[in-house]
C-alpha positions in Angstrom: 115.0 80.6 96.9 114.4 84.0 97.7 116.6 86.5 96.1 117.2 88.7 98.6 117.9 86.8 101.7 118.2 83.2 100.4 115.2 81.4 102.4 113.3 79.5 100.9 110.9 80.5 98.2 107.4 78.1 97.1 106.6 77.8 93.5 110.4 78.2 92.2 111.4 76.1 89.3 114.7 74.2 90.5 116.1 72.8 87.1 117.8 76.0 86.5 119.0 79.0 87.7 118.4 82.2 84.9 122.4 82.0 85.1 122.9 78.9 84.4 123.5 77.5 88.1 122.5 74.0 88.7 120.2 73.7 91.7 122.8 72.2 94.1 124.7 75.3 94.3 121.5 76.8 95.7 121.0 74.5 98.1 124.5 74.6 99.8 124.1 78.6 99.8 120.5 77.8 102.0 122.2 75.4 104.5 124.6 77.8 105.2 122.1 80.4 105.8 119.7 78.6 108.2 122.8 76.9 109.8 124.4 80.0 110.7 120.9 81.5 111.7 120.5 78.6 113.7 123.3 79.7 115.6 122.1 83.0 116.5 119.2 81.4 117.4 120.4 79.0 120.1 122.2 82.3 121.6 118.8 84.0 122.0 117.5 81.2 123.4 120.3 80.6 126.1 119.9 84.8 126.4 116.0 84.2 126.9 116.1 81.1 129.4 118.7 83.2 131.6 116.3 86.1 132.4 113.6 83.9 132.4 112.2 85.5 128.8 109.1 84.1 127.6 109.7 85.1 124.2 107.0 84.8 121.0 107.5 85.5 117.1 104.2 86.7 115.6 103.7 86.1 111.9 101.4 86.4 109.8 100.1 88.2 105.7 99.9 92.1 106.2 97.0 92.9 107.6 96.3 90.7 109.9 96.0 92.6 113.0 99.1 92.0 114.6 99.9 95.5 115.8 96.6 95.7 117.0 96.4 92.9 119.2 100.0 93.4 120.4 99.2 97.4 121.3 95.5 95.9 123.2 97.9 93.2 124.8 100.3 95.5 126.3 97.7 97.7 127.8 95.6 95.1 129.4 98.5 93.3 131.0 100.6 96.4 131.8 101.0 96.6 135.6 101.1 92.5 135.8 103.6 91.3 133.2 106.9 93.3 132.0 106.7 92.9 128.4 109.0 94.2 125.5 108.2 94.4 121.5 110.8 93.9 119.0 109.3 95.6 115.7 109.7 93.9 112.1 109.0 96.3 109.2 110.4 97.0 106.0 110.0 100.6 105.6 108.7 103.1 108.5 108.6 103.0 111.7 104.5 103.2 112.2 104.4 100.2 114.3 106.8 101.1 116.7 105.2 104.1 117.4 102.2 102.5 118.4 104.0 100.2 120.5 105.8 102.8 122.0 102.8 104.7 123.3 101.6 101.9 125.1 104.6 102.2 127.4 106.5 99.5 126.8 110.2 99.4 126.0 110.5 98.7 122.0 112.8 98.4 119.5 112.6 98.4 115.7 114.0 96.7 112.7 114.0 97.8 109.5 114.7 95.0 107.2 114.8 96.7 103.5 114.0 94.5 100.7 114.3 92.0 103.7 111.1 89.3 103.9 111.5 88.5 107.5 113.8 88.9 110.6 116.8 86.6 111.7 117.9 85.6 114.9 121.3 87.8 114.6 118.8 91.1 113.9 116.7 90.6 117.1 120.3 89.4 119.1 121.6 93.1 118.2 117.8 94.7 119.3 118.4 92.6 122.7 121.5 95.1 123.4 119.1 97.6 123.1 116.4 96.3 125.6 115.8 95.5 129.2 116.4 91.5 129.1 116.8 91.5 133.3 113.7 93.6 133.6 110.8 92.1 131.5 108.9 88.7 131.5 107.7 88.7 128.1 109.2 89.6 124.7 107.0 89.9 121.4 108.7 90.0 118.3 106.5 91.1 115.6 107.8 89.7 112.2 107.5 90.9 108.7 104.3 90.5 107.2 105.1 87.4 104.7 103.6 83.9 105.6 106.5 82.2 103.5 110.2 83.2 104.3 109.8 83.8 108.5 108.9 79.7 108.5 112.6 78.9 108.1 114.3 81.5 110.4 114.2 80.5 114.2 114.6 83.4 116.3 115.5 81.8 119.6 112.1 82.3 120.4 109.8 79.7 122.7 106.8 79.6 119.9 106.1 81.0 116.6 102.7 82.3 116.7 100.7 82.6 113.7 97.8 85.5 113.4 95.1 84.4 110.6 91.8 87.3 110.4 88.6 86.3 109.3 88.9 88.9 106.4 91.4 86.2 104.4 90.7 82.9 102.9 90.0 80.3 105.2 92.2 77.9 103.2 95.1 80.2 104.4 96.9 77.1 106.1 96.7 74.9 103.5 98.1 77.6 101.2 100.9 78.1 103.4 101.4 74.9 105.3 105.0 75.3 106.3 104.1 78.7 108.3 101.1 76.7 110.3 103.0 73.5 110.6 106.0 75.9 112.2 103.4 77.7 114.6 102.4 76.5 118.1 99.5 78.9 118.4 97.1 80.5 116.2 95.2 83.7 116.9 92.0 83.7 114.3 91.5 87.7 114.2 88.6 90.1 113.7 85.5 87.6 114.8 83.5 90.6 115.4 83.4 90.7 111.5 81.9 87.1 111.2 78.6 88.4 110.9 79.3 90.6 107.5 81.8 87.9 105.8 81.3 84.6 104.4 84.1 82.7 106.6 83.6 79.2 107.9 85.4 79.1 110.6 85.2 75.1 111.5 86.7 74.5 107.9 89.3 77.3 109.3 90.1 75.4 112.3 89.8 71.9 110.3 92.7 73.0 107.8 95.2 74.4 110.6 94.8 71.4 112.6 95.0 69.3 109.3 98.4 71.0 108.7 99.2 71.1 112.5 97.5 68.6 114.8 98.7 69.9 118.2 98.5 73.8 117.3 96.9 75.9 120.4 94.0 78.1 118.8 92.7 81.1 120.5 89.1 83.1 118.7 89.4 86.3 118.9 88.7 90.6 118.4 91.7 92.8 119.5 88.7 95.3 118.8 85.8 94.3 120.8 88.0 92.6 123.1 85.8 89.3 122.6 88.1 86.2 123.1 91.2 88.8 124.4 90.9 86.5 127.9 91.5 83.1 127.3 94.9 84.6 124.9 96.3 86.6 128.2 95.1 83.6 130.1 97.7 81.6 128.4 100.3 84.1 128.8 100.2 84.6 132.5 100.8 80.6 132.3 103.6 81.3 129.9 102.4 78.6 127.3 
């Protein structure tokens, strides 16, 4: 378990804690955590199906391009959807900044020695935002591909952004983050060319993990692939 928030942690050793703890202790404290995020969660979700809030949760390893493809995103479909950004960062707020000059409405969260963001943090950034007056909400997670699998955020899919500049095992690595997502958005294809990435093993191993998971090929820099993403958007998944 993590030791900050009390998710889930891979690779832990569970036959003891360092102070002595048997591992059923631990696992009470977890329940309670994800049960009581759960019911923030259901909240959102009531929140987001009375506006009619098409609302995502984009994880992914730092890096990824998530910022990027959310800031090309907002520009391309500005004057056709109403979109919002809730921003997940530890430290700073660099990423909201960007969102921000974009034009749409954001707000950020700055979790701390947090690993991801829970349904009660973006309930308290919904105060803060125009829920009757958008169509669309992205809410950009902390970059971790481990503890944002167990928190639902209310939201309608978790959607997972994989570049071509990681491992292509990625979803076998971190199977509970790809078995959790409905969509994945394999990033930076305009690098194929200078990186030894097979993409069919790629899409063989996230499919392995997730048989039904919606995958979208794509550049947020050369725009290649940007369509068939917004494509699904306007249909609202």
């Amino acid at each position: 378990m993590c030791t900050t928030c009390g998710c889930p942690e891979e690779g832990h050793d569970h036959h003891h804690d360092h102070d002595g703890h048997l591992p059923g202790t631990r696992i009470t404290i977890e329940t309670d955590i994800l049960a009581k995020n759960n019911r923030y969660a259901a909240g959102n979700r009531a929140l987001f199906k009375a506006n009619g809030i098409f609302a995502l949760n984009l994880v992914s390893s730092p890096g990824s391009g998530k910022t990027t493809i959310l800031e090309r995103t907002l520009c391309d479909l500005s004057g056709n959807l109403r979109c919002a950004v809730i921003e997940g960062d530890q430290q700073t707020d660099n990423d909201a900044r960007r969102i921000a000059a974009t034009g749409v409405p954001v707000k950020q969260i700055n979790t701390g020695a947090g690993c991801h963001l829970d349904a009660h943090m973006v309930g308290h950034a919904l105060e803060e935002l125009p829920t009757r007056e958008m169509d669309i909400l992205f809410i950009e997670n902390v970059g971790n591909l481990v503890c944002p699998a167990s928190f639902d955020l209310g939201e309608a899919h978790k959607v997972v952004v994989l570049s071509v500049t990681e491992g292509e095992d990625k979803p076998l690595k971190y199977p509970q983050m790809f078995h959790a997502a409905d969509v994945m958005l394999l990033n930076k294809i305009d690098l194929l060319p200078y990186l030894d990435f097979d993409v069919e093993k790629c899409l063989e191993m996230a499919r392995r993990v997730s048989p039904g998971i919606r995958i979208f090929q794509l550049s947020a820099k050369s725009g290649q692939g940007m369509a068939e993403w917004y494509e699904w958007l306007r249909g609202k998944g």
